[in-house]
N, C-alpha and C positions, 0 to 999 in steps of 0.2 A: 504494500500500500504506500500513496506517495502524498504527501500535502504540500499545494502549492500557496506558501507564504510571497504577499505582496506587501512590501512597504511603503508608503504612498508620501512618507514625510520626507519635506526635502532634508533635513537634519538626518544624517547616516547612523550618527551614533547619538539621540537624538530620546526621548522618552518612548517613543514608536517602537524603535528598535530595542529597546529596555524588555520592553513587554512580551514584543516577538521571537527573543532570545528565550524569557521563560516561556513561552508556548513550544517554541523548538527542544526543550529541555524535557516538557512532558511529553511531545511525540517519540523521540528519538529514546523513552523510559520502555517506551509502550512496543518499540519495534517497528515504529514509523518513519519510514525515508519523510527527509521535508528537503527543501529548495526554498530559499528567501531570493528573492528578487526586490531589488530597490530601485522604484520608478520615480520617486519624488525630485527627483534634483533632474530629472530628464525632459526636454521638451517632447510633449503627445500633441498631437493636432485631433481635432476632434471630427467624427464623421459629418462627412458633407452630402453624406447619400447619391455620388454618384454612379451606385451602381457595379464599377468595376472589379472588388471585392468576387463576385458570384462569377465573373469571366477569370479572373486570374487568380482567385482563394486567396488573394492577402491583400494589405492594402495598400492603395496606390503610395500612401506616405510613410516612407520608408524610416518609419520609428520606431519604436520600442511594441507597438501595439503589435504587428507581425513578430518579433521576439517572443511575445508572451503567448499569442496562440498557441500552436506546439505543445506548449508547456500546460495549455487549460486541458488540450486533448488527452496526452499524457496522465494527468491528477489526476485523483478518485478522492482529492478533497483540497476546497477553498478558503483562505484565511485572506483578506483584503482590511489590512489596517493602515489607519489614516491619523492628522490631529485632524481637532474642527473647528474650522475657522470660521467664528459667523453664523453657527449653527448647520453648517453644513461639512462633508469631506472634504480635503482641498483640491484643488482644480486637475490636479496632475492624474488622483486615486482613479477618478470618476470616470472618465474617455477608457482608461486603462484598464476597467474590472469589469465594462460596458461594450466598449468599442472594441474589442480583443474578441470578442463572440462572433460580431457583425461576420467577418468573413466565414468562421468556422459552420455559421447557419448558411449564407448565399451560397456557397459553393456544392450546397447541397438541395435546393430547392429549386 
């Protein structure tokens, strides 16, 4: 079994990563592969729905958001942690934990 850890704070070492450290601590107790990836400090562009995704299975803007596919197919489980800014996740999490699927659904329908 694999869990795929996303950190969404631009802060690497940062309270985010604090907490996802202890989540990684009780997987890896249990027998659980994990994978942390950190998206916060990366530029993600957000889907613009053009479509192309479902012709070419990834997307056209060659970011992090194709990286992480793969990696969502891969998992048999998701951890997406963020801070919140505003009352909401910050801007980087949201495209990344959202827009990362876009392709993996178009290229099949």
């Amino acid at each position: 079994m694999k869990v795929l850890i996303i950190n969404g704070s631009p802060r690497a070492k940062g309270n985010t990563a604090l907490a996802l450290d202890e989540m990684v601590k009780v997987f890896e107790a249990e027998g659980i592969e994990t994978e942390v990836v950190h998206v916060g400090n990366k530029a993600v562009r957000g889907c613009m729905a053009c479509g192309q995704c479902a012709k070419l299975g990834k997307c056209v803007f060659d970011d992090v958001v194709n990286e992480l596919a793969p990696k969502f197919e891969e998992a048999n489980g998701l951890v997406v942690a963020s801070p919140v800014y505003y009352a909401s996740a910050n801007a980087t999490s949201l495209p990344c934990s959202t827009d990362s699927f876009i392709p993996l659904t178009s290229a099949r329908v």
